[in-house]
C-alpha positions, 0 to 999 in steps of 0.5 A: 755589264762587266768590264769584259762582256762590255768590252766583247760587245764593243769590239763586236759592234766596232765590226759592223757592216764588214763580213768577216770570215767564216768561222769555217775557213782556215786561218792564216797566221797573219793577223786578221784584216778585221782586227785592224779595224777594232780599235781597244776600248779604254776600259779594255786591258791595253796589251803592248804589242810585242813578238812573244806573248806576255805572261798574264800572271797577276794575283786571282782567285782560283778558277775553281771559285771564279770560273774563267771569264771572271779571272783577271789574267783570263781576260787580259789574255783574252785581249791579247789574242784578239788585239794581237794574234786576231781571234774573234772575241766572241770565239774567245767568250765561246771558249771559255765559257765551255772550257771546264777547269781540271783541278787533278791535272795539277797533282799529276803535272807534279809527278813526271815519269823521268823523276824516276832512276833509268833502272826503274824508268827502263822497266816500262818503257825499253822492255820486250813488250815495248819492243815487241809491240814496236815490231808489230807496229812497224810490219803493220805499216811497214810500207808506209814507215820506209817510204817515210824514212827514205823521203826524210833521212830518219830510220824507220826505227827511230819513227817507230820507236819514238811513236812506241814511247810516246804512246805504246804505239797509239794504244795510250793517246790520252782522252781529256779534252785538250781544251780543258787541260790547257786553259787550266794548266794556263791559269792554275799553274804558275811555275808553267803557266808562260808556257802553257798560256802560249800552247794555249794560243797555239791551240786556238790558232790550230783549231781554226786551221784544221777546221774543227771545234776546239773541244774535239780535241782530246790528250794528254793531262799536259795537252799533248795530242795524237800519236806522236803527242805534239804540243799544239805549237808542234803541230802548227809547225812541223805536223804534216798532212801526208797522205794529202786529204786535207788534215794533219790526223795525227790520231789515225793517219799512220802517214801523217803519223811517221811524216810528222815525227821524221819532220821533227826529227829532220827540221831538229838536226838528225843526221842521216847514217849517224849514231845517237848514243856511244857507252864510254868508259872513265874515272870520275874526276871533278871536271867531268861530273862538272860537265855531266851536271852541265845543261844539255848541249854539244858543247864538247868534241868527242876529241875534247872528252877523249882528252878529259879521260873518256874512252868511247868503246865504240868507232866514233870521230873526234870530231864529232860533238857530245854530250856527256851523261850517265845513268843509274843502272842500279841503286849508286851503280851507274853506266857512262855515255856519250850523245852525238848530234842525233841524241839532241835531236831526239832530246828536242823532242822530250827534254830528258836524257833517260827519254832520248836513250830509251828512243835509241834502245827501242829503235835497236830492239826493233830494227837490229842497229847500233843507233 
């Protein structure tokens, strides 16, 4: 018998003579009860307890070789779930043993959308079909869409607009199982694999909550789900169960839908009547590429830039913080803009300055505003 299936066995038999819960019934995020009672075993990986998960990055063979069980950073994750986030290790040994390794997802991963100019990303993504179908989108549901928007403070053009790009209004939801795209992104792909091995964690809490087996699950390459393509930590967080039957459906619920991206919206600073982007004019001079170039953040008043050279071409306060950016609107030709405190709020959302300012174009195409 191997070190893991040894240790499985043991912490199992640990638990006799206790009932534990039902693999049926919600988890709550506190630790299980019956945990405590399990106690590591010495040949067992001993995890340290801590606030956020550790990265199990040791040196493995390729999971398209071991399989996941037999991988060392699998099975110290494994541990760590059970010992720390109180997830039933046969539910784990389940889990792996179905999981299926992905190997195309890697290539994919490397070759995002927004590596591309803005000239050639607004082609798909702010165009007269995107808007067009964002129309339709929003007279299908306009009932419920503005209902929502009253309810959280968001436009219903930002809702509809964010559900457009994410996925063409539900049309491009993704169909691998989240399952199998985040247990190899987790262990296969090391320049992110803290991260994805923490959405993993998240993903298994989340199907205990909602009832439901982890392989009925299905989005993104990158694991995101649903309409609005919540990562599995959004979800748990700030998903919402709006039309009150029971489940957060961000797959077909168009009330979860729109509450749960206005949620985001809300919880991530948006503020109600406030514009999200404003196009400026200025001469390029080394202290503003310096902070065109700097991460993103409002680390500036719209009175600071103005005194920097920068002149806003719309109604603006100086008051107000803003994040300075340009994009390329033709090869070297480029447009200058400011982001107010709601261009953050959307780039929280996707961390990419095209994303956020596509966001805006849409919701101006589909409601008529100046966002």
């Amino acid at each position: 018998m191997n070190k893991l299936a040894l240790y499985l066995a043991t912490a199992l038999l640990a638990a006799c003579g206790i009932s534990p819960k039902s693999t049926n019934a919600p988890t709550v995020q506190k630790q299980d009860p019956l945990m405590d009672l399990v106690k590591p075993q010495t040949n067992a990986p001993q995890i340290p307890p801590s606030n956020e998960q550790p990265f199990f990055n040791q040196p493995a063979n390729s999971l398209a070789t071991t399989g996941y069980l037999a991988n060392p950073n699998v099975q110290q994750f494994v541990a760590y779930q059970q010992q720390h986030k109180g997830i039933n290790p046969a539910v784990l040994n389940d889990f792996f043993n179905r999981a299926q390794f992905k190997s195309n997802i890697i290539g994919i991963m490397d070759r995002p959308s927004t590596s591309r100019p803005w000239y050639e990303f607004a082609k798909g993504n702010t165009g007269a079909a995107k808007i067009n179908g964002g129309k339709r989108f929003y007279a299908a549901n306009r009932h419920i869409i503005d209902q929502v928007a009253r309810e959280y403070g968001v436009p219903a053009e930002i809702i509809v607009a964010i559900i457009g790009i994410e996925t063409n209004y539900g049309a491009n939801m993704g169909n691998i199982r989240v399952a199998d795209s985040l247990a190899t992104l987790a262990f296969e792909y090391p320049r992110r694999g803290a991260y994805f091995q923490q959405e993993l964690g998240e993903f298994l809490k989340l199907a205990q909550e909602e009832r439901r087996d982890p392989f009925s699950f299905t989005g993104s390459f990158a694991g995101a789900m649903g309409m609005p393509q919540f990562m599995p930590s959004s979800f748990r967080k700030w998903a919402v169960d709006y039309d009150r039957n029971g489940s957060r459906n961000i797959w077909s619920s168009t009330p979860d839908v729109a509450a749960s991206v206005a949620n985001y919206m809300k919880v991530h600073g948006w503020q109600t009547g406030g514009k999200v982007v404003v196009p400026v004019s200025l001469q390029i001079t080394p202290q503003l590429q310096a902070i065109m170039d700097e991460k993103t953040a409002l680390n500036y008043t719209v009175g600071q830039l103005r005194q920097m050279g920068v002149t806003p071409l719309e109604s603006v306060a100086d008051h107000e913080k803003a994040i300075l950016y340009r994009l390329e609107t033709a090869p070297n030709q480029y447009s200058y803009f400011i982001g107010l405190t709601n261009f953050y709020a959307i780039w929280k959302y996707n961390n990419s300055r095209m994303y956020v300012t596509a966001v805006r174009d849409i919701a101006n195409g589909v409601g008529g505003g100046r966002l």
